[in-house]
C-alpha positions in Angstrom: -92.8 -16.7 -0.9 -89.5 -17.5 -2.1 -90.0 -16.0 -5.4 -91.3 -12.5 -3.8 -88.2 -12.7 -2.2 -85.7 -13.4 -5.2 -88.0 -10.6 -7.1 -87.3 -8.4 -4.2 -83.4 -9.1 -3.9 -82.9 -8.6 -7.7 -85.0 -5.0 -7.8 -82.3 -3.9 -5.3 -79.6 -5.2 -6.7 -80.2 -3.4 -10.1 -81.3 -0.1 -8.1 -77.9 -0.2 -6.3 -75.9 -1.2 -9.7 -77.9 1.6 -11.3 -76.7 4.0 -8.4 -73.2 2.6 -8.5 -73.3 3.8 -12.1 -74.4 7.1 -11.8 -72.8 8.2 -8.9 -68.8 7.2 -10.5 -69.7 8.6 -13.5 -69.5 5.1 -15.2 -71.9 5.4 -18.0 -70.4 8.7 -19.7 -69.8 7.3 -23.0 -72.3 4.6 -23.4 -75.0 6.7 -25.2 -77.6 4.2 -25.3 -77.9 4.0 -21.3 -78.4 0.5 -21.3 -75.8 -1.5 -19.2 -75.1 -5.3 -19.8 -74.5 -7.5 -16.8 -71.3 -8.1 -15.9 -69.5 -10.8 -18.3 -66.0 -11.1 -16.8 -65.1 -11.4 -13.2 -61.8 -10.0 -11.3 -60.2 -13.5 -12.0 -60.2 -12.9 -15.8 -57.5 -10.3 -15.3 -55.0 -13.1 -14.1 -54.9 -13.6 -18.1 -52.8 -11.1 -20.4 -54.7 -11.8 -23.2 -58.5 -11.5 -21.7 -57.2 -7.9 -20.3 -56.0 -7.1 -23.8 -59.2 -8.1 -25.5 -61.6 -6.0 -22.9 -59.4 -3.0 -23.3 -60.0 -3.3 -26.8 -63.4 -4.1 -27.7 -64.6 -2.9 -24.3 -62.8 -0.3 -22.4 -66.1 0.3 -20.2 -67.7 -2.5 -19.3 -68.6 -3.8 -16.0 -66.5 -6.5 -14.1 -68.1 -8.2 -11.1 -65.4 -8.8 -8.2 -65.5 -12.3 -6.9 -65.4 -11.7 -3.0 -62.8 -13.8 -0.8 -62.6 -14.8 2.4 -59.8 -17.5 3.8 -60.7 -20.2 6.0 -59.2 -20.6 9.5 -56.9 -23.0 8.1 -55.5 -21.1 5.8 -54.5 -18.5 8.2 -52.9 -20.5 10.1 -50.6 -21.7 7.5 -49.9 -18.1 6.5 -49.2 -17.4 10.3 -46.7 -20.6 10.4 -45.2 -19.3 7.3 -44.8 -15.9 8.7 -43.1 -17.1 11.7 -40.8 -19.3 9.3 -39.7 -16.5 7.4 -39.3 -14.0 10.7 -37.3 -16.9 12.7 -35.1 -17.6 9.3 -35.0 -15.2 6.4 -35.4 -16.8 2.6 -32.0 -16.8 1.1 -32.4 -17.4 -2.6 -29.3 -19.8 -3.8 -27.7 -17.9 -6.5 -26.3 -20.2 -9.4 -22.3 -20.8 -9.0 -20.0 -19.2 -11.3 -17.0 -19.6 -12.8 -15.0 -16.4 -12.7 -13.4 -15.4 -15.7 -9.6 -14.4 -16.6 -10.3 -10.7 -16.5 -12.6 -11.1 -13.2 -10.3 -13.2 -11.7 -6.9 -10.5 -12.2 -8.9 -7.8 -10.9 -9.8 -9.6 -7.6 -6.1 -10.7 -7.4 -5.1 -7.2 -7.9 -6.9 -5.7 -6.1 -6.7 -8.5 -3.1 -5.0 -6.1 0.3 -2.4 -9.8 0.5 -1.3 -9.5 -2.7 -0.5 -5.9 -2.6 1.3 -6.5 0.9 3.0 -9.5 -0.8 4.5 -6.8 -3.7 5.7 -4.4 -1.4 7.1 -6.9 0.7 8.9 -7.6 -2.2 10.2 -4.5 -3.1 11.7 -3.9 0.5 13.1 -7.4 0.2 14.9 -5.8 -3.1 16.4 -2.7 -1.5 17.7 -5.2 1.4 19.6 -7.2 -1.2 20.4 -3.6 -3.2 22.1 -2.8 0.0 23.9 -5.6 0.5 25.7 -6.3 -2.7 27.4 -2.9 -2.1 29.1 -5.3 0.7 30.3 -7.8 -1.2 33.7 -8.3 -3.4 33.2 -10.0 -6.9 36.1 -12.2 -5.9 36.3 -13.1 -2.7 32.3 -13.4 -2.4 31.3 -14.7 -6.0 29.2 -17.0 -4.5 27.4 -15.0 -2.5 26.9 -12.7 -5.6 25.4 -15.4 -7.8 22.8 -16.5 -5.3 22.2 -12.7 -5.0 22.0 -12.0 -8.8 19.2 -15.4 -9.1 17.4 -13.7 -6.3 17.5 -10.1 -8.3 16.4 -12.2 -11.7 13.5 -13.8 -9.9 12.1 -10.2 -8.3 12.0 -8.9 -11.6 10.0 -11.6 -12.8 7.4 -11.2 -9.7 7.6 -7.7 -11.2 6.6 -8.6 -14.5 4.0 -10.9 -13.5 2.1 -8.2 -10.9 1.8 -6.5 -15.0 0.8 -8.9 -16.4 -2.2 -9.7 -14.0 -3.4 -5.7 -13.7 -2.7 -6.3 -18.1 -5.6 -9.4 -18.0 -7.9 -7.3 -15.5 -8.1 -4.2 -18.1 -5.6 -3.3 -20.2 -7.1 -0.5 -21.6 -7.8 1.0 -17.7 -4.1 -0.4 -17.1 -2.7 2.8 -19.2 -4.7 5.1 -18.5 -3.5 5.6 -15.1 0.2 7.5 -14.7 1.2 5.6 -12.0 0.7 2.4 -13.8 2.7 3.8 -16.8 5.7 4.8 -14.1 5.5 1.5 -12.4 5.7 -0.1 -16.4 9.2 1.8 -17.0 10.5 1.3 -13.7 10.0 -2.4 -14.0 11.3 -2.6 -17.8 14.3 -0.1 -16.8 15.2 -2.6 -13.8 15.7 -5.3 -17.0 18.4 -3.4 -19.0 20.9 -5.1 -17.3 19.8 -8.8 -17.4 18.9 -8.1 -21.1 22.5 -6.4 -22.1 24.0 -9.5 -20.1 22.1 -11.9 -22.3 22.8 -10.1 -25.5 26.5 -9.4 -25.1 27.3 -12.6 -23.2 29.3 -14.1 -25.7 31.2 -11.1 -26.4 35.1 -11.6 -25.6 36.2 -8.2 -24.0 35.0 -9.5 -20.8 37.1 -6.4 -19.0 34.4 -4.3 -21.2 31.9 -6.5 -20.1 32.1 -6.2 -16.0 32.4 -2.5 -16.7 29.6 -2.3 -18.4 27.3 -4.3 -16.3 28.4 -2.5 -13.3 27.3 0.5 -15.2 24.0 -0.7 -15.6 23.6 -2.4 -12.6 22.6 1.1 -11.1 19.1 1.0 -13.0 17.9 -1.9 -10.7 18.3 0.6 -7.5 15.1 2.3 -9.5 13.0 -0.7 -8.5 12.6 1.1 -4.9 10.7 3.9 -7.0 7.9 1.3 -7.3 7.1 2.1 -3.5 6.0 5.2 -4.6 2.9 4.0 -6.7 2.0 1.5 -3.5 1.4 4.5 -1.1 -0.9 7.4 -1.3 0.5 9.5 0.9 3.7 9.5 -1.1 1.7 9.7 -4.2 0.3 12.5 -2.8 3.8 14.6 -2.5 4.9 13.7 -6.2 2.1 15.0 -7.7 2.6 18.1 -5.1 6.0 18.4 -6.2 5.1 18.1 -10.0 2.4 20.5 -9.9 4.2 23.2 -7.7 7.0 22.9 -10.5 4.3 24.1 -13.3 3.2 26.9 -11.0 6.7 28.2 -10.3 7.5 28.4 -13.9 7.2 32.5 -14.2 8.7 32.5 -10.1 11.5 30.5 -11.6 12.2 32.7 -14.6 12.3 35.7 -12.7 15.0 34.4 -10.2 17.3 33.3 -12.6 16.8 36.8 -14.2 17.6 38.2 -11.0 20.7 35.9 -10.9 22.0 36.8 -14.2 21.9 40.5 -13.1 24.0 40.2 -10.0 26.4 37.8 -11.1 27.2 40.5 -13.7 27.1 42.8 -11.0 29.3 41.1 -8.9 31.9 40.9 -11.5 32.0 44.4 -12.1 32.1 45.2 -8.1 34.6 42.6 -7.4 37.0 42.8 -10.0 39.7 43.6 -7.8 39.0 41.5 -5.0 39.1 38.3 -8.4 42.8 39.7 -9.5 44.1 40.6 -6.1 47.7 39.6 -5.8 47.2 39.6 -2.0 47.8 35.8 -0.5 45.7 33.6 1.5 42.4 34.4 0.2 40.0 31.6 -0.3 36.8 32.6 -1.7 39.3 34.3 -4.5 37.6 32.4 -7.2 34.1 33.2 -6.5 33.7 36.0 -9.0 35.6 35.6 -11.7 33.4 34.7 -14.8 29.9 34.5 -15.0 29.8 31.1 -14.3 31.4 31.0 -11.0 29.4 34.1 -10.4 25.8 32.0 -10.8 27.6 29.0 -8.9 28.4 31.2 -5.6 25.0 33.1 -6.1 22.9 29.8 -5.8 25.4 28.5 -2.9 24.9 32.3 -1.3 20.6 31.0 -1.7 21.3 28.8 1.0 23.2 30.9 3.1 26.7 28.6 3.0 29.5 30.8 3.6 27.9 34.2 2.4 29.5 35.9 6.0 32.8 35.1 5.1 32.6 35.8 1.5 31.7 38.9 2.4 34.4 39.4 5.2 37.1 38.4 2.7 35.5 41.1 0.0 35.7 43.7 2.2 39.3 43.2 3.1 40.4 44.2 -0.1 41.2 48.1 0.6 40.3 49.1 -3.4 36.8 47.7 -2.5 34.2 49.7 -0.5 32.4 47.4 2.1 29.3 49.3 2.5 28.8 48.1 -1.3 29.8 44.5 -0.5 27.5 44.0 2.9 24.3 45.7 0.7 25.3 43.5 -2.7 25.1 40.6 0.4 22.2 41.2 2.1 19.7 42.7 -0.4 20.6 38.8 -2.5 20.2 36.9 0.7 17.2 38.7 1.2 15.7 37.7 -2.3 16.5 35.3 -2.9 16.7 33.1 1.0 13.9 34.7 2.2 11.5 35.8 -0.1 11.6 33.2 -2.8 12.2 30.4 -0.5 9.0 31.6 1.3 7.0 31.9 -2.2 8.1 28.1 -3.0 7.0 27.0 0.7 3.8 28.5 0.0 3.1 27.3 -3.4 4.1 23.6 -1.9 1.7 24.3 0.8 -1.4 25.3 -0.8 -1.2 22.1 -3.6 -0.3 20.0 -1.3 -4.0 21.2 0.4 -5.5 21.5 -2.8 -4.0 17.5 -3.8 -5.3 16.2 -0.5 -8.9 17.7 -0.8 -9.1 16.5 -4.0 -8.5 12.8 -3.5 -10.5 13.3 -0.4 -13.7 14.1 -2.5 -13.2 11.2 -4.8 -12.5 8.7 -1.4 -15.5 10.0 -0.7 -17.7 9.4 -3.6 -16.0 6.1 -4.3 -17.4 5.4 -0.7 -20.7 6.6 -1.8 -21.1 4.5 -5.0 -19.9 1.3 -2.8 -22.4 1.9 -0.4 -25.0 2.8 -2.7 -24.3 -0.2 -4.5 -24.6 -2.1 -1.1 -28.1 -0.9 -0.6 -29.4 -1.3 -4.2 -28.3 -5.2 -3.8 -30.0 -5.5 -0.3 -33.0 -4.1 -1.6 -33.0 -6.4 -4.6 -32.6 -9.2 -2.0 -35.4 -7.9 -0.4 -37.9 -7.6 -3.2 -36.7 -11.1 -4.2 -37.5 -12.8 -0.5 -40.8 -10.8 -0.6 -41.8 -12.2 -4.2 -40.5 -16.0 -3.1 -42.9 -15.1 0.3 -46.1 -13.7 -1.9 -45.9 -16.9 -4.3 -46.0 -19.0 -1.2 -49.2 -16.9 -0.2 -50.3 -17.0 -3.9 -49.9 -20.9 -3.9 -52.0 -20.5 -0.2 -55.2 -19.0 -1.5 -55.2 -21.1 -4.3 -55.5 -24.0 -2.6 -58.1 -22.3 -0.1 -60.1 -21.7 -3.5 -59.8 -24.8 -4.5 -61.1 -25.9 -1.7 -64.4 -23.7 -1.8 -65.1 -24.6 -5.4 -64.7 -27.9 -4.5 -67.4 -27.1 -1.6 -69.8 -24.7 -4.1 -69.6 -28.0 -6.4 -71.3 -30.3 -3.4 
């Protein structure tokens, strides 16, 4: 009875193999229509080198799936390990790391303390900048040498804040312009320490205090550095800068215009220049070219241009209805007009500037973010692969267990 029944079972079997076959199309390019029993199982493809063999000699063969089924134990460890992972998330301990030089001057310069520590710094030095205008080389010598150790050891903070941003990247370290401006300002600021070093031997010490109060002025540069700390105030240089290279032809034609009506006003107020008449004082105004350029830029912002003209037209060899036009049509030009085309050209750079830097705030923001979420996700995957090998390790067991059970 048992043998009818295994004769039975294996006649279906091969019917539904044979089925299996032809309705996925599995036997397309086996010509001879004769199918082998399967020879490997789903656990063969665990092994590299068993997958590269049957792609190789053969591509089509069968492969008999081993069917699985977990235990109740095993769920329930899978459940606990669930609940572990839900209550406290994996954390994979990454390897410490020493940082290295370059790593290690990029995080201090780009640290928000440090850079509060530098300006702090450079306000400290206009304080001192202000009061050594305060103090007498005689009376408070004293005073001044602290003051001049203090100066010496800003500069160096100076130079070392360089030096750091040199160790992060000194190829990046030039190729911005404000780093460049804060280099010169710094070295500048040293022109009188060095020239007191070099020449301090020298016997013409007269020569000496002159020249070092001479060159004392460079360290008033140092509050310049401000400007590279701040970009709002970065923001107006480069407005100023740029508004400069688009009034160039704006600023040719008003000097043109200038030339022409200083010559003007040499011919029209030749009289009023050589009047012997006494108590006039704009009398110099117009008489060269010169003077003539010199009044017409003082006229531009609208100093004393009423009383010149008054005074002009008190000469009776002079007619006034010529002097109040010459007057107004220049004030007009050049007060009016060409102050309003510089406002303008300020106005839209300045707009232009800010947009500008507002897109690249923007997609620095969008890089750091995206950079954020590219190392959560590979946090993710990593706690996910640590959870499957844990599940991995599981069913292994579990088939351990069944073999061990098959084998009994």
């Amino acid at each position: 009875m048992a043998a009818v029944e295994a004769m039975d079972l294996s006649a279906r079997t091969k019917h539904f193999r044979n089925s299996l076959i032809e309705e996925f199309r599995l036997s397309e390019s086996d010509t001879s229509n004769v199918f082998e029993a399967p020879r490997y199982s789903s656990d063969a493809f665990r092994n590299r080198n068993t997958v590269a063999e049957i792609m190789r000699h053969k591509p089509h063969t069968l492969i008999k799936f081993k069917i699985f089924k977990r235990n109740c134990a095993t769920e329930e460890k899978l459940n606990e390990a669930q609940d572990r992972g839900k209550r406290k998330p994996v954390r994979l301990q990454r390897a410490q790391t020493t940082l290295t030089p370059s790593q290690w001057a990029a995080w201090l310069s780009n640290h928000p303390h440090f850079s509060s520590f530098i300006i702090g710094v450079i306000v400290f030095n206009a304080a001192i900048l202000g009061v050594q205008t305060f103090l007498d080389e005689v009376e408070d010598w004293k005073m001044s040498q602290v003051l001049e150790i203090v100066d010496l050891a800003i500069g160096l903070i100076f130079f070392v804040e360089i030096m750091v941003k040199w160790v992060a990247n000194f190829r990046d370290f030039w190729k911005d312009g404000w780093n460049n401006f804060d280099f010169l300002v710094t070295t500048g600021t040293m022109v009188p320490i060095v020239a007191k070093i070099a020449i301090g031997g020298s016997s013409d010490t007269k020569n000496f205090a002159t020249l070092a109060k001479n060159l004392r002025i460079f360290r008033t540069f140092r509050t310049l550095k401000m400007i590279a700390k701040f970009r709002s105030l970065r923001i107006i240089v480069r407005t100023i800068v740029e508004a400069l290279q688009s009034l160039g032809f704006v600023l040719v034609l008003l000097f043109l215009l200038m030339y022409i009506f200083a010559v003007l006003a040499i011919s029209l107020f030749s009289d009023y220049a050589s009047s012997p008449l006494e108590g006039l004082l704009y009398q110099d105004k117009f008489v060269d070219i010169f003077s003539s350029v010199r009044t017409l830029f003082q006229l531009l912002t609208l100093d004393q241009w009423y009383n010149i003209a008054k005074e002009i037209s008190s000469i009776p060899t002079i007619n006034s209805l010529v002097t109040i036009c010459y007057f107004v049509v220049w004030v007009a030009l050049g007060a009016f007009i060409f102050r309003n085309i510089f406002i303008g050209v300020m106005v839209r750079n300045f707009q232009n500037i800010s947009q500008e830097l507002s897109q690249l705030d923007q997609a620095h923001k969008k890089k750091v973010r995206m950079e954020r979420y590219a190392r959560d996700l590979h946090e993710h995957i990593e706690e996910r692969g640590r959870t499957m090998g844990m599940d991995s390790s599981l069913v292994a067991e579990e088939d351990g267990d069944n073999m061990s059970v098959e084998g009994q």
